[in-house]
N, C-alpha and C positions, 0 to 999 in steps of 0.2 A: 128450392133450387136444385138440389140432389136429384129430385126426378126428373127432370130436365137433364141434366146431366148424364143420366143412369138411359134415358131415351135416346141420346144423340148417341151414344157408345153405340147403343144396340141396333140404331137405324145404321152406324159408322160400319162395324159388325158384319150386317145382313147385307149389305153393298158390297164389301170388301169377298166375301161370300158368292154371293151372286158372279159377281166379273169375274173369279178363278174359277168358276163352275162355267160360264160361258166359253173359256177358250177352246179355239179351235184346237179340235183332235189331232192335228198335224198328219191327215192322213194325204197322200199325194204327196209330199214335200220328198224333195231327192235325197238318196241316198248312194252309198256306193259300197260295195259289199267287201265286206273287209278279208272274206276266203272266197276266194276263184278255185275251182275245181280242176286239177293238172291240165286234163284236155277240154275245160271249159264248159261251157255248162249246158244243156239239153233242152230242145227245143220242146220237148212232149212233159217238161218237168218244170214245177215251181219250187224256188229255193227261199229259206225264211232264215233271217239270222235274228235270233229273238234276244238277244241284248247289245243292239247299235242303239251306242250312245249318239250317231246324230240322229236319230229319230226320236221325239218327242213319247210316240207312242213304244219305243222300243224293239220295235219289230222292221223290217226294212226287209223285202220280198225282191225277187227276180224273178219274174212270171213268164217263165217260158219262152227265154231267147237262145239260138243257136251262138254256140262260140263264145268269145269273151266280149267283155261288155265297151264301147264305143271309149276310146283315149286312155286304157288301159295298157299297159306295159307289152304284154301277150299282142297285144295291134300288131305290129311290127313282123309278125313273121305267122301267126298266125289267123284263123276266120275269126270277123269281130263284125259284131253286130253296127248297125249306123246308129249316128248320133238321135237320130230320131225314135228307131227301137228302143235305143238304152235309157232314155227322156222317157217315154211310154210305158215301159216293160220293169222298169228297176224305180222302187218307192218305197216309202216310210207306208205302212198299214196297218191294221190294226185286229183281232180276231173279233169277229160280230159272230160269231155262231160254236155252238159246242155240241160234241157226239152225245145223243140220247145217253139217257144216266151221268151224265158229265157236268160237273158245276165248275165254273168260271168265270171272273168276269169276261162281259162283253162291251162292245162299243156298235155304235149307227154306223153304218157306211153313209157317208158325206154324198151330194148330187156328183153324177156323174161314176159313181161307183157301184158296185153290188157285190152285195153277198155272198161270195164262192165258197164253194168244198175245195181246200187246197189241200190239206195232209190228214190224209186217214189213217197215219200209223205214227207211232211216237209215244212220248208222253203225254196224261190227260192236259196237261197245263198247256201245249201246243196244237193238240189236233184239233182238227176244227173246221171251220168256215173263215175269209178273210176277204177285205174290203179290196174289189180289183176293178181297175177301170172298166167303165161300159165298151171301151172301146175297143178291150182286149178278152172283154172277159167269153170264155167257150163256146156259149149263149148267142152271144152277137155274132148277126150274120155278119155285117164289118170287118 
């Protein structure tokens, strides 16, 4: 009877296991960036704030919008991106790739995203490559 017992834990175990190894990376999922830059933020520059706690993975990006971001305070008198850029352009992501010589972990970019070079200067633990929409990303004629 023990090894029956001792079998069901470890099949109970390798399940419990498995499902927390399956969760989704929360990449895509919105964010809103908790520093806005005085006069807002640049359209030829991606910003990473690598510990938002609403983002699952940590990391929360603003890839490259002019001005402040859509329902934002700054709106009001200042350029602000549309709701549609700021839905597109500002996400939870993740770092999938790392500078030669550089160990880290990494993560898959999920469908509909790819692999970018977004910061090539920093610290090793951020520079890197990061998960950015197909739809946005440099690459895409789009």
């Amino acid at each position: 009877m023990n090894h029956y017992r001792s079998l069901f834990l470890l099949i109970m175990l390798t399940t419990a296991a498995f499902a927390v190894g399956c969760e989704p990376p929360g990449v895509g999922d919105p964010c809103t960036p908790e520093v806005i830059p005085a006069s807002g933020f640049d359209q030829t520059e991606a910003y990473l704030e690598t510990s938002s706690v609403q983002c699952r993975t940590r990391v929360c990006i603003v890839y490259k919008i002019e001005g402040y971001p859509f329902g934002s305070t700054e709106c009001n008198t200042q350029t602000c991106a549309s709701q549609e850029t700021t839905d597109e352009r500002i996400f939870c992501t993740c770092r999938c790739g790392t500078p030669v010589g550089v160990d880290g972990r990494t993560c898959e970019c999920p469908d509909d995203f790819t692999c970018e070079e977004v910061l090539d200067i920093g610290p090793d633990g951020t520079r890197g490559s990061y998960c950015v929409r197909n739809s946005v990303a440099e690459g895409d004629p789009g």
